[in-house]
C-alpha positions as CSV (number, residue, x, y, z in Angstrom):
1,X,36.7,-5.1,-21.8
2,X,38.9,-6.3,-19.0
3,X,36.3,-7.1,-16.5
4,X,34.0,-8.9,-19.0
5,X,36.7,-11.7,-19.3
6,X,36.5,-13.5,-15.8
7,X,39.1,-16.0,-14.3
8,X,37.3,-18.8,-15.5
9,X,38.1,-17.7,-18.9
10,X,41.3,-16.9,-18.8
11,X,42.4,-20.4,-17.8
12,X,40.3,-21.8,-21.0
13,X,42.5,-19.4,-23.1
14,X,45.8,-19.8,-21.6
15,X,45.2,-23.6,-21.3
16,X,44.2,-23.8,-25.1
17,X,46.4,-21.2,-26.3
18,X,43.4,-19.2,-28.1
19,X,46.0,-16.0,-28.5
20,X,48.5,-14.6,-30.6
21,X,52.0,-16.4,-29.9
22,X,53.8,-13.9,-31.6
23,X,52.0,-11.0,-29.5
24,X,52.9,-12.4,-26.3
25,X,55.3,-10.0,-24.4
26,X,56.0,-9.5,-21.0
27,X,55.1,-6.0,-19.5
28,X,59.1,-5.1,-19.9
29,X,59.1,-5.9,-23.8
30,X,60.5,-9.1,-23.7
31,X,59.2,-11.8,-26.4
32,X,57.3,-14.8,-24.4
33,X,57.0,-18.4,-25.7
34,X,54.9,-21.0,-24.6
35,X,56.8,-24.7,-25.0
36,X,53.9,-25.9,-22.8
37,X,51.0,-24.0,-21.1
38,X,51.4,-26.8,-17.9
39,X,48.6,-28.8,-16.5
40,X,45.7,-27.1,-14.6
41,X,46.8,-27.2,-10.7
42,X,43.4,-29.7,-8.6
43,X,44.4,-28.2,-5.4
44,X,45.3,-24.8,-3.9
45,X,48.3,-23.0,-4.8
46,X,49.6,-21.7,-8.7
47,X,46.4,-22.2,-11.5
48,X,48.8,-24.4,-13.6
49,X,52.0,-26.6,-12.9
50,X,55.0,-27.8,-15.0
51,X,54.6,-24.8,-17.6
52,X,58.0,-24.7,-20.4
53,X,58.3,-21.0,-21.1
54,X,61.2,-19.3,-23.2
55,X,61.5,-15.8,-22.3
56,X,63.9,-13.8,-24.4
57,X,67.1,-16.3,-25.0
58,X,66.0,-18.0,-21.5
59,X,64.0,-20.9,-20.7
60,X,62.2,-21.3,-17.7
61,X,60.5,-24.5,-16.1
62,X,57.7,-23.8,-13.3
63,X,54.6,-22.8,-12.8
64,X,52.0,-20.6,-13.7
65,X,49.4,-17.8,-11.8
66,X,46.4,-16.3,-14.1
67,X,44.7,-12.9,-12.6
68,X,42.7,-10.7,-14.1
69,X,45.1,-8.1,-13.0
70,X,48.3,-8.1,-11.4
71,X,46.5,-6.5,-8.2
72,X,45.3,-10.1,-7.4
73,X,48.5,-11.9,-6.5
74,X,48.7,-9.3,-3.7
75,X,44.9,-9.1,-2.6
76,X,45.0,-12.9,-2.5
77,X,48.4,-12.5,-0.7
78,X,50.5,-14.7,-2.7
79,X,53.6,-12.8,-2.4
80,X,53.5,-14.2,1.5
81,X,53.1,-17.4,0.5
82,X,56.0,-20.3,0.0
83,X,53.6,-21.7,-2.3
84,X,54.0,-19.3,-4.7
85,X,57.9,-19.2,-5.3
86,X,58.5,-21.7,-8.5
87,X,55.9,-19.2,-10.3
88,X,57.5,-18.2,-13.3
89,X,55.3,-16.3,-14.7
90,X,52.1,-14.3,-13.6
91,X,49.6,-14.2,-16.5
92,X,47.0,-11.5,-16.5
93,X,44.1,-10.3,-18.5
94,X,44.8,-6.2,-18.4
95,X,47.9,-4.1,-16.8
96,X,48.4,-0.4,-16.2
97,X,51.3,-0.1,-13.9
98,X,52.9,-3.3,-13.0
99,X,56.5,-4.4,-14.6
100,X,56.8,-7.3,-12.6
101,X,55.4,-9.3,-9.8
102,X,57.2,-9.8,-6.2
103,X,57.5,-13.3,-4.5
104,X,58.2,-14.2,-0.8
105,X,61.4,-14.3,-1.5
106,X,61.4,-10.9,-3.5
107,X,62.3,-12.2,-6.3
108,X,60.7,-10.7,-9.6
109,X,58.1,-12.9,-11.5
110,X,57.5,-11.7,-15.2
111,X,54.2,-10.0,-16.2
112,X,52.3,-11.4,-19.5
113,X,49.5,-9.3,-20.5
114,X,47.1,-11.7,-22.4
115,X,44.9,-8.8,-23.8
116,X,46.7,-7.4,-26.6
117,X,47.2,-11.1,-27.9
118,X,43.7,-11.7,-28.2
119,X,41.2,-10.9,-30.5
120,X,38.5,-8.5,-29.8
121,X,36.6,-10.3,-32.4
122,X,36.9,-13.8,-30.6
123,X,36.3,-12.3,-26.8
124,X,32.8,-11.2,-28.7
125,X,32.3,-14.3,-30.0
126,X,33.2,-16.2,-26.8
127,X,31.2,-13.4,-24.9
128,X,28.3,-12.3,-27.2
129,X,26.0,-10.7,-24.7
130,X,26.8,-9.9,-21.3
131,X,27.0,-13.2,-19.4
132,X,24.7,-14.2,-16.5
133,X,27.3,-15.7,-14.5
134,X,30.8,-16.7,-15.9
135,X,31.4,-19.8,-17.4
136,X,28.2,-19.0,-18.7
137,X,29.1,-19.1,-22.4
138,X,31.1,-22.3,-22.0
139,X,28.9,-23.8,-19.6
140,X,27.7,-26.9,-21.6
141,X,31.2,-28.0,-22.3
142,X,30.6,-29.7,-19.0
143,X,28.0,-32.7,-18.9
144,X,24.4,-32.8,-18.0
145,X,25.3,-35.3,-14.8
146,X,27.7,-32.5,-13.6
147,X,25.6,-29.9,-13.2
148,X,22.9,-32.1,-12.0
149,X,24.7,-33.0,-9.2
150,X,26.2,-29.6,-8.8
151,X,22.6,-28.2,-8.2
152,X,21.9,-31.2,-5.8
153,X,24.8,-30.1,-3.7
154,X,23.8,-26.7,-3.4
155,X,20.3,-27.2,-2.4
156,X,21.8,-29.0,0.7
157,X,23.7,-25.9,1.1
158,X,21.4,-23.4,1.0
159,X,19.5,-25.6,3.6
160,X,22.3,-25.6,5.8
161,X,22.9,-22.1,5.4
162,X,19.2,-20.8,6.0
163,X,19.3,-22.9,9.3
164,X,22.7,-21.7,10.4
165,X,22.3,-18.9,13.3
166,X,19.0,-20.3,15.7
167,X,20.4,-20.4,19.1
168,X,17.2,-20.9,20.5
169,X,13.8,-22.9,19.4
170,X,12.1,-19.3,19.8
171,X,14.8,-17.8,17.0
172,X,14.0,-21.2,14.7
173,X,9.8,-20.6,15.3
174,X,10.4,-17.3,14.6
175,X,12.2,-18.0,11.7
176,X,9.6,-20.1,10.2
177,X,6.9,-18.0,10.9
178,X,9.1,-15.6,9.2
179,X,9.8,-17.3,6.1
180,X,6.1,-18.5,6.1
181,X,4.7,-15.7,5.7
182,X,7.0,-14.9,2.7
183,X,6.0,-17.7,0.7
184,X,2.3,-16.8,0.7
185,X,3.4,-13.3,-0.8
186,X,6.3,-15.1,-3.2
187,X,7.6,-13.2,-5.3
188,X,6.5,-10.2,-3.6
189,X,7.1,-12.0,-0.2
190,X,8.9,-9.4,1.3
191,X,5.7,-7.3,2.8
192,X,4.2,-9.9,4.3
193,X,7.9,-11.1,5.8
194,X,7.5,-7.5,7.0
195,X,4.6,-8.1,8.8
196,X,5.7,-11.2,11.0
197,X,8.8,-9.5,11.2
198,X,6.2,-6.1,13.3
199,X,4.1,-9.1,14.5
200,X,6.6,-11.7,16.5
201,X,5.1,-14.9,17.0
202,X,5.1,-15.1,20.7
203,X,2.7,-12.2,20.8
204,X,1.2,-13.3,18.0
205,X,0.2,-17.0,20.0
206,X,-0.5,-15.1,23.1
207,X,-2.7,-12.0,21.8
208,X,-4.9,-13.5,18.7
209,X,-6.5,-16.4,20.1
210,X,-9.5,-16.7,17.5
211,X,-9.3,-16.4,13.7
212,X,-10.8,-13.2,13.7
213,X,-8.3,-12.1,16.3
214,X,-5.5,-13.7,13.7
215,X,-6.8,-11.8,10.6
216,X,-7.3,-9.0,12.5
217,X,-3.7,-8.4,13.4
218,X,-2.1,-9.1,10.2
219,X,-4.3,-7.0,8.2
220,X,-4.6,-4.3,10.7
221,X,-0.6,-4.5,11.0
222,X,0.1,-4.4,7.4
223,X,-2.3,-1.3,7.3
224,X,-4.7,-2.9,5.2
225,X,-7.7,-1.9,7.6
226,X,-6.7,2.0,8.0
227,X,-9.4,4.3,6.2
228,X,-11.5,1.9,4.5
229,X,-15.3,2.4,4.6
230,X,-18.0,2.1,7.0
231,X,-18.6,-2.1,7.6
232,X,-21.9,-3.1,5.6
233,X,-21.8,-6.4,6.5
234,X,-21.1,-8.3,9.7
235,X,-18.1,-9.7,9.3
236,X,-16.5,-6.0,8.4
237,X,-17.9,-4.7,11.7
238,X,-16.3,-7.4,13.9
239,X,-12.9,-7.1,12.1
240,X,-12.7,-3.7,12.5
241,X,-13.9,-3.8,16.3
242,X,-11.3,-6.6,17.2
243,X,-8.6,-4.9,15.3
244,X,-9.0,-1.1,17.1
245,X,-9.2,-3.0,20.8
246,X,-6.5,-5.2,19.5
247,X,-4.0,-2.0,18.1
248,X,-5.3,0.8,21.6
249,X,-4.6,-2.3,24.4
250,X,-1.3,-3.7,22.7
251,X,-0.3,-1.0,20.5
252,X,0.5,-2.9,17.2
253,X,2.1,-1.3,14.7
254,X,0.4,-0.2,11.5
255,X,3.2,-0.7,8.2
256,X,3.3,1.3,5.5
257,X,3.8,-0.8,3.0
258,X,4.1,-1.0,-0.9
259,X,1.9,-3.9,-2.6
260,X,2.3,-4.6,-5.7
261,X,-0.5,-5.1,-8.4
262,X,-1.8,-9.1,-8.4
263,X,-4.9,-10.6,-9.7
264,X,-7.7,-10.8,-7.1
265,X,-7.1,-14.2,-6.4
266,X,-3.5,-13.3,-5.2
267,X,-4.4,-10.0,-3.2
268,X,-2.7,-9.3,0.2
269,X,-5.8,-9.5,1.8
270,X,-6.4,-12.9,1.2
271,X,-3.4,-13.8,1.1
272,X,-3.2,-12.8,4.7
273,X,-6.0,-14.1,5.4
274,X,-5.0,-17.6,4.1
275,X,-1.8,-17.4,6.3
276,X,-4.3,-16.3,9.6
277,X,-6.1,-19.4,8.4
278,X,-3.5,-21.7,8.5
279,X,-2.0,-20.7,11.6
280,X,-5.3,-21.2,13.8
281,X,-5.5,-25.2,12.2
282,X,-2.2,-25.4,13.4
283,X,-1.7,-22.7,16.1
284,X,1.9,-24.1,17.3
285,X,4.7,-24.6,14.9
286,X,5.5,-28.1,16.2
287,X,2.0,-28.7,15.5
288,X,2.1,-28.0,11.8
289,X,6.3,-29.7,11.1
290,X,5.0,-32.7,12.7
291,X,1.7,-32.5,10.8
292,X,2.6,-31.4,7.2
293,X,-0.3,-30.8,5.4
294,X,-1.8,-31.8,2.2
295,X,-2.7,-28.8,1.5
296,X,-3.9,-25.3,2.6
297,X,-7.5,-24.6,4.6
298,X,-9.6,-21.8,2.5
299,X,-9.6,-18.6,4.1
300,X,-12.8,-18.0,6.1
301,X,-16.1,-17.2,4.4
302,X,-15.9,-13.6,3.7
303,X,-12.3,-13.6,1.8
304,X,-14.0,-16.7,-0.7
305,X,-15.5,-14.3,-2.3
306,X,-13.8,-10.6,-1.5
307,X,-10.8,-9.9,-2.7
308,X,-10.4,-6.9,-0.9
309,X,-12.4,-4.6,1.6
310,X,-16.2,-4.2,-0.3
311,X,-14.9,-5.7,-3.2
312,X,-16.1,-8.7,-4.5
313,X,-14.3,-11.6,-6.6
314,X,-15.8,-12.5,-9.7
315,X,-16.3,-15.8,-8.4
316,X,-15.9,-17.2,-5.1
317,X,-12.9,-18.5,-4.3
318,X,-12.8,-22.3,-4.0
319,X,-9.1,-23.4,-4.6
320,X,-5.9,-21.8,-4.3
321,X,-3.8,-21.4,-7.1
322,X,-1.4,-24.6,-7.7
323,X,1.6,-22.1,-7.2
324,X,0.9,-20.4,-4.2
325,X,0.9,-24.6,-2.1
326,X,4.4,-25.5,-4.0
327,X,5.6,-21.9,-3.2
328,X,5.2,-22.3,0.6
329,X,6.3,-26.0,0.6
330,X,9.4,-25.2,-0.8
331,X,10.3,-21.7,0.8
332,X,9.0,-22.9,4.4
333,X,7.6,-25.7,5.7
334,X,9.6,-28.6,4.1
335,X,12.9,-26.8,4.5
336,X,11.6,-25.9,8.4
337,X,10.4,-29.8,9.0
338,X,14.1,-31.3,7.8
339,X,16.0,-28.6,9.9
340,X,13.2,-29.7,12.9
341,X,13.7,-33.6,12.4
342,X,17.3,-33.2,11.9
343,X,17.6,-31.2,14.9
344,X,15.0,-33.4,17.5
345,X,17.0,-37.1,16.2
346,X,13.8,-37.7,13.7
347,X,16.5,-38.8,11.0
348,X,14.0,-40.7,8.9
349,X,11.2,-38.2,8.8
350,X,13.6,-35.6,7.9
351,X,15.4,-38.1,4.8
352,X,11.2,-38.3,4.3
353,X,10.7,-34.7,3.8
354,X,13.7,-34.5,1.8
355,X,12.6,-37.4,-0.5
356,X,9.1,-34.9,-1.1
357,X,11.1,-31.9,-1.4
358,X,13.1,-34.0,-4.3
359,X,9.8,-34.6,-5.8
360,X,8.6,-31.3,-6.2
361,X,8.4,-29.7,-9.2
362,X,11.3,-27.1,-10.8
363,X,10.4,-24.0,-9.8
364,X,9.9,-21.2,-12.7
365,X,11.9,-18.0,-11.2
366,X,14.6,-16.4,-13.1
367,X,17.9,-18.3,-11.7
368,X,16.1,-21.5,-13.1
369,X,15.4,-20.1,-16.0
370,X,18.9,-18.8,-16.6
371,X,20.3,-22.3,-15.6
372,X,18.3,-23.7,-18.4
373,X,19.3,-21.6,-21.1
374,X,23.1,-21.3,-20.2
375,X,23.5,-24.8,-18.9
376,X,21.0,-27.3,-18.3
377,X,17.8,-27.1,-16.4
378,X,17.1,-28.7,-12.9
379,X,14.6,-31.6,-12.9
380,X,13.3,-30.8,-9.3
381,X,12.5,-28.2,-6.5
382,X,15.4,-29.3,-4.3
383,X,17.9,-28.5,-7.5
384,X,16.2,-24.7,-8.1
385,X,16.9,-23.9,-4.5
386,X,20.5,-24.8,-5.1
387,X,20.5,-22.7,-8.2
388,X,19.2,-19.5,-6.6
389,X,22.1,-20.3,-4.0
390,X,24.8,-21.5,-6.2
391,X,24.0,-18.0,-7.6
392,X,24.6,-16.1,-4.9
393,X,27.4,-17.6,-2.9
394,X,30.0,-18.9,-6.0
395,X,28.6,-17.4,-9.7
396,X,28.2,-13.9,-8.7
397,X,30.9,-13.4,-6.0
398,X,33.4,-15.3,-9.3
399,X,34.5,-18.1,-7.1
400,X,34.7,-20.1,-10.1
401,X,37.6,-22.2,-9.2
402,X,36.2,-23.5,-6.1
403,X,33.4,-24.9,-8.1
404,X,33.9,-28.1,-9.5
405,X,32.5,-27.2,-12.9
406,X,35.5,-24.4,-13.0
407,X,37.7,-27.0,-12.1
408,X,36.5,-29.5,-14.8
409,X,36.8,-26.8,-17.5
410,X,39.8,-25.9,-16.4
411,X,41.4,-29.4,-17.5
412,X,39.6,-29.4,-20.6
């Protein structure tokens, strides 16, 4: 049970005393009283200040650390910081060896194991099916507004972060070529990431000068053109024509790839062939950043109404699915076209983009729909980004009290 009750947690209990007082004992025997719990600490340094404890016939005023083991304090390298030397007491969740914690000044700090003074039965009830992150099941204790603006924040963190290594223009146009190509295959993006990854974008402006040339490299490349049968129609023939000259004088690579089942509409060959589209409207990136469109160009005739090689759609295609527009909005160009406005002095364009990003519907993945039903669910685009990173860089790594909703339930 010890690692299903994260730090988060153990603040909420220590701060509203949801344990046994007679069962508290330090790891050496000694009874434990609480006169006062202290007040959560805002800033770096011990999780709670001005605690009144009484151990055995002693009392002692100071302050408080909470781990989830006694490990911690030396991982986190408090016994080499001054900081740490009115701690009076070092609260943890579980303890196999430790009888007492060591200061800077090697003095001994007693141990409190909060475990044994709990109840299994309220840990289940506080924790009643494995939590998706870990304030999960006290998450709504905080308002609305606060985790509004907490998703707000991270979305312009996970922009930042996604536009934090380009030391050239070429790394930042490959980059969004890159991440282009991902959103037409979203959520399965990762193949066709694979195939700009095999197919840089230099090469790719300099050796597929037509459409045909551009639909022949990224199906040829993502091996969607090896041992398919003999062309019947026209189109076929050419493709296959350009894309053997195209692989013998340049030597593409062929990827072997896994695609996962879709509906015809959503098939990797016209999904590719949708991208090929797009890029010869807009055959430079600056071209398309500075020119978002309103939507995306139909792929060319054949691929309206094949969904793969010799096979037919039911009926031609004459729109794209809603989806597949907001997914490469969101995932590429309008995160691309702020980075590029920030970057060239375009400050209004870019506090433009962002206003459209803002307006874009939530999107439907599973961090958003974990936000909802934990806490509350974000009202935009710009907000689910900053859940899926919020996710990744503070829930699941546990760096709860850097986040400011750990800190406000904390003080609760």
């Amino acid at each position: 049970m010890a690692h299903l009750v994260p730090e988060v947690l153990l603040h909420w209990i220590w701060r509203k005393r949801l344990y046994t007082p007679q069962a508290l004992r330090t790891a050496e025997g000694e009874p434990v009283q609480v006169l006062s719990p202290g007040e959560p600490n805002p800033a770096e340094g011990p999780d709670f200040l001005g605690a009144h404890i009484q151990i055995g016939a002693l009392q002692w005023f100071g302050h408080i650390e909470i781990d989830t083991h006694p490990e911690k304090w030396y991982e986190h390298r408090h016994h080499e910081s001054p900081s740490y030397r009115n701690v009076v007491l070092h609260v943890v969740w579980d303890n196999r060896s430790h009888k007492v914690t060591i200061d800077c000044e090697g003095r001994n700090i007693p141990i409190v194991v909060l475990r044994p003074a709990v109840s299994a039965s309220y840990v289940e009830n506080l924790r009643p099916q494995p939590s998706p992150f870990p304030c999960a099941p006290i998450a709504r204790l905080a308002s609305e507004a606060l985790w509004i603006e907490l998703y707000t924040r991270w979305g312009e963190k996970r922009l930042l972060a996604r536009h934090a290594t380009y030391r050239t223009q070429e790394e930042l146009f490959q980059a969004f070529w890159e991440a282009l190509a991902y959103s037409f295959g979203v959520p399965q993006g990762e193949p066709f990431r694979a195939v700009a990854q095999a197919c840089p974008l230099p090469r790719f402006q300099r050796y597929a000068e037509t459409l045909l040339d551009k639909e022949a490299l990224l199906l040829g490349i993502a091996g969607l053109l090896e041992g398919v049968s003999a062309p019947v129609d026209p189109y076929e023939e050419a493709l296959l024509t350009r894309w053997h000259y195209l692989h013998k004088k340049h030597s593409w690579p062929i990827l072997t790839l896994r695609w996962r089942s879709s509906r015809p509409v959503a098939s990797p060959w016209i999904r590719l062939a949708a991208f090929a589209t797009l890029m010869d409207a807009y055959p430079r990136p600056t071209l398309l950043l500075e020119n978002l469109p309103s939507g995306l160009p139909l792929p060319s005739p054949y691929w309206q109404t094949h969904w793969a090689w010799q096979k037919k759609l039911p009926v031609p295609l004459r729109k794209y699915p809603p989806l597949l527009w907001h997914n490469v909005r969101i995932n590429a160009l309008y995160p691309f076209a702020i980075f590029y406005f920030k970057a060239s002095g375009q400050i209004d364009r870019a506090l433009s983009v962002i206003e459209g990003f803002q307006k874009l519907p939530p999107e439907n993945n599973r961090f958003a729909r974990m936000y909802a039903q934990w806490a509350y669910p974000a009202h935009n685009a710009w907000q689910t980004q900053g859940q899926l990173h919020l996710w990744r860089e503070s829930c699941q790594p546990q760096r709860c009290l850097l986040c400011p909703i750990g800190q406000y339930l904390r003080r609760l």
